[in-house]
N, C-alpha and C positions, 0 to 999 in steps of 0.2 A: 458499417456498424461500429460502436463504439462500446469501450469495456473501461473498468477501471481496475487495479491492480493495487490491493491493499499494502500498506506498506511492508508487510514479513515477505512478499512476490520482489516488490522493487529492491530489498535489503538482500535477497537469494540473490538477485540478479546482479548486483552490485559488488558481491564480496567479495569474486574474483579479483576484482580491479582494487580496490580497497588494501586485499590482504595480498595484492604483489602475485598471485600465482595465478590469474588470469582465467583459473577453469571454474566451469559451474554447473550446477546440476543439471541431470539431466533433462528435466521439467521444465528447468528456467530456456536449455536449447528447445524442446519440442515447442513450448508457446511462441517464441520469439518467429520461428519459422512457421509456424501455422498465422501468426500473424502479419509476417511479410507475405507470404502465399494470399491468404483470402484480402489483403488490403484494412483491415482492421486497426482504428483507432485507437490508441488508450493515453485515455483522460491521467493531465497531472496537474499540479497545480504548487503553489510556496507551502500553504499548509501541509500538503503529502511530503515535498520534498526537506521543510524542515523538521519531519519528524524523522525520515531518513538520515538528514544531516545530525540528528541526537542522539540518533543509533549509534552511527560510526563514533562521533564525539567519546560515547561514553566507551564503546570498545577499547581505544584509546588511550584512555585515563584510567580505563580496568587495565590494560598492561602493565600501567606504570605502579599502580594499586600494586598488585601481584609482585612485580617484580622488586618494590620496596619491602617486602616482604608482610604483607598485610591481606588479610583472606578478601575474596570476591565481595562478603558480605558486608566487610564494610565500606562498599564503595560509596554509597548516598553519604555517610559521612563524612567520608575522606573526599572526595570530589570539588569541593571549595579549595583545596590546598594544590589541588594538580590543575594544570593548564595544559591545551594544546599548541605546540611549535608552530613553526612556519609552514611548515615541509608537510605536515599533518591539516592545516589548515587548508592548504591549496591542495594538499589530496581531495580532502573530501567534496571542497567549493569545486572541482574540474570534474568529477564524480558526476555530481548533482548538473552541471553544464551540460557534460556530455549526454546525460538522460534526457534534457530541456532539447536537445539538437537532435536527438532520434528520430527518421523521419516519419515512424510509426509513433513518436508518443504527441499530442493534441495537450498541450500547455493552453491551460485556463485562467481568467484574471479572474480573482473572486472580489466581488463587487458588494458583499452583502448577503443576506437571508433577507427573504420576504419572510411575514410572517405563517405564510402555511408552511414553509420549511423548518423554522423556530417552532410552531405546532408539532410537526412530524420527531424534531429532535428530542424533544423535550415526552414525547410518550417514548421512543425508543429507550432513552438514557433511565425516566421514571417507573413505565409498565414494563419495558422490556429486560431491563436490568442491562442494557448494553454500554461500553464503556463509553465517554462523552467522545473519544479521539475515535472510536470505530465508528460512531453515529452520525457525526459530523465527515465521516467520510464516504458513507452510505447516503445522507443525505445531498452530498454534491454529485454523488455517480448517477443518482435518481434524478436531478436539477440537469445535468448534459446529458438525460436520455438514456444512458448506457443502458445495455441489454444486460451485461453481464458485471459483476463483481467479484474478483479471484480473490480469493482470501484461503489460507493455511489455519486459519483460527477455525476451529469446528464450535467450540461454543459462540461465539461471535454469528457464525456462519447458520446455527440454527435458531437462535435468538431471530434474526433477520428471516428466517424463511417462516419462522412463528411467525412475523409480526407480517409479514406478505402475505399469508395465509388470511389474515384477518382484513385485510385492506383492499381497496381496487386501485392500484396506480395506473394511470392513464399510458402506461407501456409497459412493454415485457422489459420483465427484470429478474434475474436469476440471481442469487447468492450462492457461490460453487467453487469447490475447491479448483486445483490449476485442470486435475485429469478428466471432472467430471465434463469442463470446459470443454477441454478437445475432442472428448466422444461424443459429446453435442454437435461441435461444429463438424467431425468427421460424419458423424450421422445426419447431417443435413438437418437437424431436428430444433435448430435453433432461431429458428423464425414463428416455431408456434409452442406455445406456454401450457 
């Protein structure tokens, strides 16, 4: 089976490592282990992982923000005038590595949208009102099959189950937070829709 793990899943899962103290939620251990246990896929790809790497980036340049003494708010402003180091850049690039080397996560070359994919984006992002960065990543979980989709986003997350509601995709496909995931797969209930 294969899942995809929306970027605010992979950014939990990371922050340990990122912010030096190595621990992480408790949701981020339970999936990681139910996913080594059942043998389970999860799909990643450069688009997933350079929106991860914009995350940290910006975390980053918000400290230095802050610490110049300048509110959170004006980081879009102020963000052209701060840079990330060395030390800070090969954090994150070895980050993103070590994620790519996980022998649970299935790194994807993205070669393209056909255009039913480009069809399917384009009603999500226009009739769905979902963001183009969440749509575009529901549309690649759906393109490798994935059964499941983790996401912490609840409007994201039923925007997509509106719009599955309305559709037949040729596979099961869930849009589901991290917990509903595991009482699925604890419940064996995850091979019928």
């Amino acid at each position: 089976m294969k899942i995809y793990f929306d970027s605010d899943i992979w950014i939990d899962y990371a922050w340990g490592i990122i912010n030096g103290t190595g621990r992480r939620k408790k949701y981020i251990n339970d999936l990681v282990s139910t996913i080594k246990e059942k043998k389970i896929k999860v799909v990643s790809s450069l688009f997933l992982n350079t929106e991860i790497s914009a995350h940290f980036r910006d975390w980053f340049i918000l400290r230095k923000v802050v610490r110049d003494g300048f509110s959170y708010r004006e980081l879009t402003r102020l963000k052209k005038q701060y840079d990330l180091n060395e030390r800070e850049r090969k954090k994150i690039n070895k980050t993103i590595q070590n994620i790519i080397k996980l022998p649970w996560v299935r790194f994807v070359e993205l070669k393209g949208l056909d255009k039913g994919s480009l069809d399917v984006f384009e009603v999500l992002t226009l009739e769905y009102l979902i963001d183009a960065i969440d749509a575009f990543h529901n549309v690649i979980a759906a393109n490798e099959n994935c059964r499941f989709f983790i996401t912490k986003d609840d409007d994201m997350r039923e925007r997509m189950n509106w719009f599955l509601e309305d559709v037949n995709l040729q596979h099961t496909f869930w849009v589901c937070r991290p917990r509903e995931f595991l009482d699925k797969i604890k419940s064996g209930k995850s091979l019928v829709k």
